[in-house]
C-alpha positions in Angstrom: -5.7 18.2 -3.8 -8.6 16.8 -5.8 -12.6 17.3 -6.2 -15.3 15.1 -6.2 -18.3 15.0 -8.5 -21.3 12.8 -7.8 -23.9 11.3 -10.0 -26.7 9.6 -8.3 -28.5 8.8 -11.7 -25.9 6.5 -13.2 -26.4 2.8 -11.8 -26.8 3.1 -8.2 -24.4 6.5 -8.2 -20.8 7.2 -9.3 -18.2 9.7 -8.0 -16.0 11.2 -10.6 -12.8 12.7 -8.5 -10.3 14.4 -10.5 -6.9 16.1 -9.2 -4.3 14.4 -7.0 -5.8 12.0 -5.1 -4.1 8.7 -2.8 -3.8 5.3 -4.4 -6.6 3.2 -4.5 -5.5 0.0 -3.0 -4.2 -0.3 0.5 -5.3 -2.0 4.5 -3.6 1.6 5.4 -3.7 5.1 4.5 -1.9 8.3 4.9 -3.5 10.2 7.3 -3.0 9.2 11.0 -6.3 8.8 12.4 -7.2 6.7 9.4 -4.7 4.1 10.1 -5.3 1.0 12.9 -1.8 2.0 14.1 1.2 4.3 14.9 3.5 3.0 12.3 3.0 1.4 8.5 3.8 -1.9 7.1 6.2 -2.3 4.4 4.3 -3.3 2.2 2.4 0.2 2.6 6.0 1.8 2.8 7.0 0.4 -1.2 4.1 0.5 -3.4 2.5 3.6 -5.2 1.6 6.6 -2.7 -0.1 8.9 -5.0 -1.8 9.3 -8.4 -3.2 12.4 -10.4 -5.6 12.4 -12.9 -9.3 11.6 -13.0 -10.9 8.3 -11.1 -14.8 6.7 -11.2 -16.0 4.5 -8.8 -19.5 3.5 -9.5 -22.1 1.3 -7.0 -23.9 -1.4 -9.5 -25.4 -2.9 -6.7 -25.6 -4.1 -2.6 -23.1 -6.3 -3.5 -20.9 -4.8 -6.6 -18.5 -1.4 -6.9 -16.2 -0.8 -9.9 -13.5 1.8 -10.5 -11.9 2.5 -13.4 -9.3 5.9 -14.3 -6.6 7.4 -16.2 -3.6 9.0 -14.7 0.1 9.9 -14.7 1.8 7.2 -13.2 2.4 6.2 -9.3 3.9 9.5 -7.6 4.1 11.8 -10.5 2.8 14.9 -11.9 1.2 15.5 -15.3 3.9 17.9 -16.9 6.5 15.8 -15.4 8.5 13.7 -17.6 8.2 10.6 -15.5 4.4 10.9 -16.5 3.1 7.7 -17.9 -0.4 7.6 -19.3 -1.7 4.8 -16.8 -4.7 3.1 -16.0 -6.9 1.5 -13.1 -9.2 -0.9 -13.0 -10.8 -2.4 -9.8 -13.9 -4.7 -9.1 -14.9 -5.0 -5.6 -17.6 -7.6 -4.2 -19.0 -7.3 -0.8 -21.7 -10.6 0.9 -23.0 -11.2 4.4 -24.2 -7.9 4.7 -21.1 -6.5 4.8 -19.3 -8.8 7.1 -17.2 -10.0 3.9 -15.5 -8.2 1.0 -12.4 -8.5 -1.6 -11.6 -6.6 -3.8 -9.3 -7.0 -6.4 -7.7 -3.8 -8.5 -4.9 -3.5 -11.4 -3.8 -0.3 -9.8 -1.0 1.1 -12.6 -1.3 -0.5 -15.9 1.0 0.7 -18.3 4.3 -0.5 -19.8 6.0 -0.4 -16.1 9.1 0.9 -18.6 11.5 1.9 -15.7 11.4 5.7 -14.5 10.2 7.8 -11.3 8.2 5.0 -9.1 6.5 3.9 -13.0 5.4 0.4 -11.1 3.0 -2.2 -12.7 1.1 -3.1 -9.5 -1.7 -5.3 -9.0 -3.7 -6.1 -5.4 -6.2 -8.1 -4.2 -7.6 -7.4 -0.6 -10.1 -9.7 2.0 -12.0 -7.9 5.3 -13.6 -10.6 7.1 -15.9 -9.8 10.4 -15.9 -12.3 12.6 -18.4 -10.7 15.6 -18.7 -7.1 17.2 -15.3 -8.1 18.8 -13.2 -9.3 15.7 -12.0 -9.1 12.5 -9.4 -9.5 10.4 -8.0 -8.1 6.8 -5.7 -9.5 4.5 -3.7 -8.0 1.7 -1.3 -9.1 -1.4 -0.2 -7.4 -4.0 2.7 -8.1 -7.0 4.2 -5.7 -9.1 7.3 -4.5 -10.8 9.0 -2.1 -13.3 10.9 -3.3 -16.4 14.4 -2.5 -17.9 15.8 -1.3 -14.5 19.4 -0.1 -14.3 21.4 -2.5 -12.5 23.3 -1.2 -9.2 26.4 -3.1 -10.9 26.4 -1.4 -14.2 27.2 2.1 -16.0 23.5 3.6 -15.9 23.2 5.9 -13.4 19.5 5.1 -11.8 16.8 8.1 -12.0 17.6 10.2 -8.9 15.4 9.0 -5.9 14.4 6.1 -7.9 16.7 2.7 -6.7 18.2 0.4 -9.0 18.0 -3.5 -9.1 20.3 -6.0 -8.4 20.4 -7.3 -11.5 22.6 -10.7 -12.4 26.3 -10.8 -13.4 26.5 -8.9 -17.2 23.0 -7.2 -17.1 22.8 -3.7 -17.6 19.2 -3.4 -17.3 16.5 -6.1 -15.3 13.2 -7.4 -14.8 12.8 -6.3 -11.2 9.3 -7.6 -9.1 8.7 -8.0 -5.7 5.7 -9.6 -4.1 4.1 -9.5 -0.6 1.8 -10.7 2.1 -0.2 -8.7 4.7 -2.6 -9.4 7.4 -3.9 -7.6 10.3 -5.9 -8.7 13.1 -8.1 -6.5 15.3 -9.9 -7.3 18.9 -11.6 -4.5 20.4 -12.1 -4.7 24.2 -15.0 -2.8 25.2 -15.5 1.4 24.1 -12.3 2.6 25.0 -9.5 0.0 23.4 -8.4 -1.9 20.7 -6.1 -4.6 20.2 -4.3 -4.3 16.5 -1.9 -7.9 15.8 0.2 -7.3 12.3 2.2 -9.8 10.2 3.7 -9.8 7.1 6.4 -10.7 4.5 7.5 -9.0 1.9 10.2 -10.6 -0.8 12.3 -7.5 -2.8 13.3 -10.2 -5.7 16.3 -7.5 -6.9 16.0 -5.3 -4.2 14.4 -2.5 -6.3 11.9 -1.5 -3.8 14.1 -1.2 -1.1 17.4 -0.7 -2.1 18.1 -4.4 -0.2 18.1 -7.5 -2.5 16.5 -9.9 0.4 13.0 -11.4 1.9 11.2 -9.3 5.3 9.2 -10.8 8.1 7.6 -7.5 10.4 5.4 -8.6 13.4 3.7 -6.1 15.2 1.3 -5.4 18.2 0.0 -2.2 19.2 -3.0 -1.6 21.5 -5.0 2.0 20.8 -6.6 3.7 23.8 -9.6 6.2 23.8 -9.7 8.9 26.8 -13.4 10.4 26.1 -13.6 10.7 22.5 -11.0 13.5 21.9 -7.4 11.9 23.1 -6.2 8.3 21.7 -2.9 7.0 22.6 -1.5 4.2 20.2 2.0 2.8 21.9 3.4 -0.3 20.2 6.0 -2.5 20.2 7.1 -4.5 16.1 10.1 -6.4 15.1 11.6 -6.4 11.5 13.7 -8.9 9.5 15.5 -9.7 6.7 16.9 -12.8 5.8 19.4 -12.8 2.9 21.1 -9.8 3.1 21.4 -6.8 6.6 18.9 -4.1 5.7 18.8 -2.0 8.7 21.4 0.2 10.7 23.0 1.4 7.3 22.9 -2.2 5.9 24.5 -3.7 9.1 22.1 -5.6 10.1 19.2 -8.2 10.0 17.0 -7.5 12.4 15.5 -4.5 14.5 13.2 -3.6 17.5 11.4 -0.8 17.7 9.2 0.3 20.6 6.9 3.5 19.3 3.7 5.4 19.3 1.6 8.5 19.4 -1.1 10.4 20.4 -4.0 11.7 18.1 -6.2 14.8 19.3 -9.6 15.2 17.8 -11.0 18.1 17.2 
């Protein structure tokens, strides 16, 4: 829930959106028919969903964009008392008549003090167009809360917030956790697409998670227009971790899953 204000006078315009509004960063998004495929990465899964407060993004020229905001925190509300008075600031740069961009953002910048999803996160993303037929978009991103409660220790971790695994006699950690995404897209004339994804994703204490251990997901999925009302987006991805089980209720290391869906425009 949010609003949007345009100025067309500053530099080459700026929207001001103020409310409730979804994270700046991200390949993916929350709504369905935003989003190449049925399912999300990880790394989409464990970073910050939502922010609220007040955002700018302003056009300086063909080639430059800047954002800059102030809000509560990743995922919470202003009279909340996981509220942290956070800010953003992003820089994007776009060449080749749009055929090329990164863009780089310090997402939440606060004390990333542990509390409700209070992350320190910071991104950089690269869409490269290769012809009318392919492209490709790449995404990394680092971040991490401080003073964590370990899962070993006395102090109870904030409910739906996860502990760390912190080492042997800590009762609080440093707990980061880093990863690498990349999607690949072939489209194959009007009516379908061809989405390849890969990434890894280490959970250093297993704070984002709930598992201390390092992901691999591969994924294919192919989307399918009938008309331009009905698109079907089967798929088939495989996950795994590699130091510790993670899925099944922690029993094991790997999974397959074969999924999909169908989107109806209207």
């Amino acid at each position: 829930a949010y609003v949007d204000v345009y100025v067309p006078q500053i530099a080459e315009g700026m929207n001001i959106r103020i409310g409730r509004y979804v994270s700046l960063p991200d390949i993916e998004a929350q709504l369905a028919p935003n989003n190449y495929t049925y399912s999300h990465s990880i790394t989409y899964t464990y970073d910050c969903y939502t922010q609220q407060g007040i955002n700018t993004t302003t056009r300086l020229s063909d080639h430059w964009m800047v954002q800059v905001g102030l809000s509560a925190g990743c995922d919470a509300s202003l009279w909340t008392q996981d509220a942290k008075l956070t800010g953003n600031a992003c820089v994007s740069y776009t060449w080749r008549t749009g055929k090329d961009n990164v863009y780089l953002c310090a997402n939440s910048i606060n004390s990333g003090k542990y509390a409700y999803n209070n992350l320190a996160a910071y991104y950089a993303t690269w869409y490269h167009k290769f012809n009318d037929k392919w492209h490709t978009d790449f995404e990394s991103w680092y971040q991490y809360e401080r003073q964590v409660p370990s899962i070993f220790g006395p102090i109870k971790p904030e409910n739906g917030a996860n502990g760390a695994w912190c080492k042997t006699g800590e009762t609080r950690c440093f707990a980061p956790d880093s990863s690498l995404l990349n999607y690949v897209e072939r489209q194959f004339g009007p009516h379908d697409t061809l989405s390849v994804r890969n990434e890894f994703v280490d959970d250093i204490k297993g704070q984002r998670t709930g598992i201390k251990t390092r992901y691999s997901e591969h994924l294919i999925s192919w989307n399918h227009w009938i008309g331009t009302s009905l698109l079907f987006r089967p798929e088939i991805r495989f996950e795994h971790a590699y130091d510790n089980p993670a899925f099944d209720n922690g029993t094991k290391k790997s999974q397959l899953i074969f999924a999909g869906d169908i989107i109806v425009f209207y």
